[in-house]
C-alpha positions as CSV (number, residue, x, y, z in Angstrom):
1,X,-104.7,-2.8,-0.3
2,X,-105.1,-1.7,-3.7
3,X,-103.0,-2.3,-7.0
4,X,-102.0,1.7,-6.9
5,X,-100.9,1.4,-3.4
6,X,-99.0,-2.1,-4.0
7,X,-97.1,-0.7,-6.8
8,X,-96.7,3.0,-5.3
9,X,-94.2,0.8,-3.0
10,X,-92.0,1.0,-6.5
11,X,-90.8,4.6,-6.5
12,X,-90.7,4.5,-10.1
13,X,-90.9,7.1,-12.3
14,X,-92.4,6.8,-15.7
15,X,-88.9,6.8,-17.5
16,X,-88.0,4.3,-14.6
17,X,-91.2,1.6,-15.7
18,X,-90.0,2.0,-19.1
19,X,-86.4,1.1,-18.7
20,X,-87.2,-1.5,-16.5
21,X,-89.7,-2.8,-19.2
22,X,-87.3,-2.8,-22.2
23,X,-84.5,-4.7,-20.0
24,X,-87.3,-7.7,-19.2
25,X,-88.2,-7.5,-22.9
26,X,-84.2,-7.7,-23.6
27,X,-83.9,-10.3,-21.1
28,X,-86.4,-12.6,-22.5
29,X,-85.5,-12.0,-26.0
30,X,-81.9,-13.6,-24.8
31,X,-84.0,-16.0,-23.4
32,X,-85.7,-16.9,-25.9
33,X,-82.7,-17.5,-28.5
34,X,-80.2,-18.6,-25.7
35,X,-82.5,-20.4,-23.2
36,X,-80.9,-19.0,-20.7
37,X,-79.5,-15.6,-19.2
38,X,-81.8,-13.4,-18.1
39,X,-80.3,-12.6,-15.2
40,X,-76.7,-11.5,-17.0
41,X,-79.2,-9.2,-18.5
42,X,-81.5,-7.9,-16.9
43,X,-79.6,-7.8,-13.8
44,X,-77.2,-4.9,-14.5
45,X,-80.6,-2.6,-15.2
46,X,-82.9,-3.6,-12.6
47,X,-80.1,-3.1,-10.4
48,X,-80.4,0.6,-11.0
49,X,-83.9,0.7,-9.4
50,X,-84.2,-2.3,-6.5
51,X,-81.4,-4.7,-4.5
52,X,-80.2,-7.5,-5.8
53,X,-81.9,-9.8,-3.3
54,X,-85.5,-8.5,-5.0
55,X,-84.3,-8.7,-8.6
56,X,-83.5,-12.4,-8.7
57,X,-86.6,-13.9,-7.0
58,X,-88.8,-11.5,-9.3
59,X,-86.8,-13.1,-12.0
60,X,-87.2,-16.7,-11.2
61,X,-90.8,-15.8,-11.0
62,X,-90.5,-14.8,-14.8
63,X,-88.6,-17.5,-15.9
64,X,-91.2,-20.0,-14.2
65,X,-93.6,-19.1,-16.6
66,X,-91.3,-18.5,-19.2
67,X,-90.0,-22.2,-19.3
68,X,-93.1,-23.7,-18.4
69,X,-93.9,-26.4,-21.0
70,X,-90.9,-25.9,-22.6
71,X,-89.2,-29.3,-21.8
72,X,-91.8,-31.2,-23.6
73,X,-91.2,-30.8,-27.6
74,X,-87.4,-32.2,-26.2
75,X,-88.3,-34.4,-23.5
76,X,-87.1,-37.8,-25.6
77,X,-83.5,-36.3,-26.1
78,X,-82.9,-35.3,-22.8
79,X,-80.3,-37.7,-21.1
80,X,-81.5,-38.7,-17.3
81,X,-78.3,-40.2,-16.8
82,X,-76.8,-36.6,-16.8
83,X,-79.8,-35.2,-14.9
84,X,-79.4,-38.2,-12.0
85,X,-76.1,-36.5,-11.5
86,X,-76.6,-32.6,-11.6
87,X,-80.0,-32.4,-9.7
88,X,-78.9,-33.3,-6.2
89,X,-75.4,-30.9,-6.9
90,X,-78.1,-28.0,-8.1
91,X,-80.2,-28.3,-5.3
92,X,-77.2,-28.4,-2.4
93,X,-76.2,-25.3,-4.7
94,X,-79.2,-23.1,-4.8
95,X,-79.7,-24.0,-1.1
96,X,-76.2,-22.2,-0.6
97,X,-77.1,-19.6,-3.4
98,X,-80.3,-18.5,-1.4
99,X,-78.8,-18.1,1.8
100,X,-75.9,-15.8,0.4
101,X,-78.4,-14.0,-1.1
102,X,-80.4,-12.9,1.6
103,X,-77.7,-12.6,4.2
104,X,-75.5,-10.2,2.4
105,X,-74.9,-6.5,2.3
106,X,-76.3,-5.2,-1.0
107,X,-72.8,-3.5,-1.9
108,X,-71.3,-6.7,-1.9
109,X,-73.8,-8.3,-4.2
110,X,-73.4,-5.7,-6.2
111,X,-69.7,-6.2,-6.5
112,X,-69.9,-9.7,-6.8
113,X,-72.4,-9.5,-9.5
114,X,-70.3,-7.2,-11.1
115,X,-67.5,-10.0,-11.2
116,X,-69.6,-12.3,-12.0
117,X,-71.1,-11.6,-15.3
118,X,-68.0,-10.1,-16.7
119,X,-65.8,-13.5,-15.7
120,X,-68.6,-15.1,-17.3
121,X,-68.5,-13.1,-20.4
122,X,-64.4,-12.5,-20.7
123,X,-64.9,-16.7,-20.5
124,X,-67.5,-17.0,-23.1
125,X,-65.4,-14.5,-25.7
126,X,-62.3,-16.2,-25.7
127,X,-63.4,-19.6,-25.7
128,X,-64.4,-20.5,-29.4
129,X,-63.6,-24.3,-29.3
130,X,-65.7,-27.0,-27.8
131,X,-64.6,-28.4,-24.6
132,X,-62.8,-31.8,-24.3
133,X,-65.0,-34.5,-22.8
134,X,-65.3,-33.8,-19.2
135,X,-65.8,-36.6,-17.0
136,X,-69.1,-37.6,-15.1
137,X,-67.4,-36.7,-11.7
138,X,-67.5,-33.1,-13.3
139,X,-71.2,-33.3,-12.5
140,X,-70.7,-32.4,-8.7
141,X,-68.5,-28.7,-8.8
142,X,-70.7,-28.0,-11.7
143,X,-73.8,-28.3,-10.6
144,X,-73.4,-27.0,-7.2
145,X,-71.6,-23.5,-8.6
146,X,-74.4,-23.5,-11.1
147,X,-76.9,-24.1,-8.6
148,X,-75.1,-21.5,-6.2
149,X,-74.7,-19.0,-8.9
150,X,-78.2,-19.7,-10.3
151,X,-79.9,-18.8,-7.2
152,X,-77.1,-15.6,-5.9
153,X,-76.9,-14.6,-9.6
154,X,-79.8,-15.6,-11.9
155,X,-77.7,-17.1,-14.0
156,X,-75.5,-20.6,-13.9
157,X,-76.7,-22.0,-17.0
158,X,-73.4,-21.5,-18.5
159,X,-71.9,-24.2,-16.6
160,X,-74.4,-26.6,-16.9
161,X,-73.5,-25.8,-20.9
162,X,-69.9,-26.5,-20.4
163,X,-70.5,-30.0,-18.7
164,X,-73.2,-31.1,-21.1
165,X,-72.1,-30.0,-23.8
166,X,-68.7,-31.6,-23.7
167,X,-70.9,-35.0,-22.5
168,X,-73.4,-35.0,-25.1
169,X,-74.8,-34.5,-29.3
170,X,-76.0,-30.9,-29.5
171,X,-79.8,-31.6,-29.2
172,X,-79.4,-34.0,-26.4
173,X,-77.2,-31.1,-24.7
174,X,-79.4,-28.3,-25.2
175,X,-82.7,-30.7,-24.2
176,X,-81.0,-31.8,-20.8
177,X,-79.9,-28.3,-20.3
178,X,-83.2,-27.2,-21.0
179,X,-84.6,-29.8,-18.5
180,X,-82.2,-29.0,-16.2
181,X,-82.7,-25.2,-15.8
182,X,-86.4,-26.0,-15.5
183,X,-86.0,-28.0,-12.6
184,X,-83.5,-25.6,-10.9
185,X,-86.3,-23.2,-11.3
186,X,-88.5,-24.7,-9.3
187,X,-85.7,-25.3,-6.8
188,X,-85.1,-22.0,-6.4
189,X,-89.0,-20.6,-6.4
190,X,-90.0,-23.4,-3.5
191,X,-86.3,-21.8,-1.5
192,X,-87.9,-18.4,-2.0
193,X,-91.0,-19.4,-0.9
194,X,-90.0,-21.1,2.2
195,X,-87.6,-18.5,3.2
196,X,-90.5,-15.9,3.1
197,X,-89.4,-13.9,0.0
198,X,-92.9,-13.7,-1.2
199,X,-94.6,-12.6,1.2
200,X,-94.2,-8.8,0.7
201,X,-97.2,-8.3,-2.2
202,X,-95.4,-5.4,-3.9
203,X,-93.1,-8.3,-5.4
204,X,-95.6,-10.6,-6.5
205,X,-97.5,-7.4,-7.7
206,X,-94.2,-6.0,-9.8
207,X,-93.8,-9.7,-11.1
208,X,-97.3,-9.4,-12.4
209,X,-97.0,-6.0,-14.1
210,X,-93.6,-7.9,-15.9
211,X,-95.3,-10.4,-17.6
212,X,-96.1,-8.9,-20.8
213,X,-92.8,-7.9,-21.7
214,X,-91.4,-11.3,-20.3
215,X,-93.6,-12.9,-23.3
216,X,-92.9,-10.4,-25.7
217,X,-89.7,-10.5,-25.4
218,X,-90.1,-14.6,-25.4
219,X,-92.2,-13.9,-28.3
220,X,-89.4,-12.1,-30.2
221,X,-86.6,-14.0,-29.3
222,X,-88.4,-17.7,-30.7
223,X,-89.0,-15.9,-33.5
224,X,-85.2,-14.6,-33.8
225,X,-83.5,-17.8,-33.8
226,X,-85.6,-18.9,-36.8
227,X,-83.6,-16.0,-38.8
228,X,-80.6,-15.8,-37.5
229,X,-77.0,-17.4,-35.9
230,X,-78.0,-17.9,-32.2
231,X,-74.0,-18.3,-32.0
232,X,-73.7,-14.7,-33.2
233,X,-76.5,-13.2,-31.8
234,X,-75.2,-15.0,-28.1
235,X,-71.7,-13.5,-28.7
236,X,-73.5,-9.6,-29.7
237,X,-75.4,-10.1,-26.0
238,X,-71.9,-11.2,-24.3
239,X,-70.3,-7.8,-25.4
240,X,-73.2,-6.1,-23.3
241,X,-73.0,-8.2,-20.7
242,X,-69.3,-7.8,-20.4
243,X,-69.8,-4.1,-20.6
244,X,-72.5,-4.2,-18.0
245,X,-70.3,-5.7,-15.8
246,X,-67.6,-3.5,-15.7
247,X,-70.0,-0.5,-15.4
248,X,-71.4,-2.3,-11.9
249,X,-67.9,-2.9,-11.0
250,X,-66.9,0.7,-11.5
251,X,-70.1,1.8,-9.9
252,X,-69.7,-0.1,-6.9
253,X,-65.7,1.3,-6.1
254,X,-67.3,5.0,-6.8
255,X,-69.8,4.6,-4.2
């Protein structure tokens, strides 16, 4: 089967590639700033044009490349303690993420989603402070919602943030988290595989055709965080989010 015919599998119009281009390059600018949350963004516009149950294994396809290599400038402050702990949690979580994701109606993903990102950003808005230390038992709910939410969502980096960084120094936090995302990458991508998601070559195809602006937008965002306040750059992108989320939630009751 040829490329054209792969992709002709997308009914997307030309307006349609470039909106769906711009919110990957979005995406990965976050990305690249944040190191996390491409889903929270890109979600709520690829959404538009394909289920939910497409958009997040075409996204952890992305972010595979996208974090690859990234752990090792900031392997020696990553704390293994804290990863012994949230792996196994992750992986029980993702496993329970994956099969939501595939057994549910897409009307209720897109509800849930909906509620999702906008508790997540209503949370990340009015919480200014850092959190008191959390104890290591933390590690368990937190990394099997993250995990759960990682792979259903795209997103559950957040709460991996909460628990590290109320555990750890700043760099150490932001290395482990880093470590730790990468790892539940490959979690979810080998669930995906096994479960057959990639055998339809229209996805794999589409993944393909989203690299570019997955490293532009990488491209952009490594370069943004050199210039700016990733705190207030984060808290611009929250706003969105937030707004994106009630615009899925109202879409989803005028259906």
């Amino acid at each position: 089967m040829s490329l054209v015919a792969l992709l002709s599998q997308w009914p997307f119009s030309a307006t349609d590639w470039l909106v769906v281009e711009l919110g990957v390059v979005l995406a990965y600018i976050v990305f690249g700033v944040a190191g996390f949350g491409t889903a929270l963004v890109a979600g709520p516009i690829l959404i538009l044009f394909m289920p939910l149950s497409k958009i997040v294994p075409l996204l952890v396809l992305l972010d595979f490349v996208a974090v690859f290599g990234n752990l090792l400038p900031s392997r020696k402050d990553v704390a293994k303690f804290e990863l012994l702990w949230l792996l196994p949690c992750m992986a029980v979580g993702c496993t329970l993420g994956v099969i939501f994701l595939l057994n549910l109606k897409s009307d209720i993903l897109l509800l849930l989603m909906g509620l999702f990102i906008s508790a997540y950003a209503l949370y990340s808005l009015s919480v200014k402070v850092r959190p008191t230390q959390l104890a290591a038992a933390w590690a368990v709910p937190m990394g099997t919602v993250g995990g759960m939410f990682g792979a259903l969502f795209g997103s559950g980096g957040f709460l991996y943030a909460i628990y590290l960084n109320s555990r750890l120094p700043k760099d150490a936090a932001r290395a482990t988290q880093s470590a730790l995302i990468s790892c539940s990458t490959v979690v979810r991508l080998s669930l995906f595989v096994i479960a057959g998601v990639y055998a339809e070559l229209p996805l794999l195809v589409l993944a393909l055709c989203l690299l570019p602006a997955m490293a532009l937008g990488s491209w952009i965002g490594r370069r943004l965080i050199r210039r700016l306040s990733r705190e207030a750059f984060v808290r611009l992108v929250t706003w969105l989010v937030l707004a994106s989320g009630i615009a899925l939630i109202s879409r989803y009751f005028s259906t």
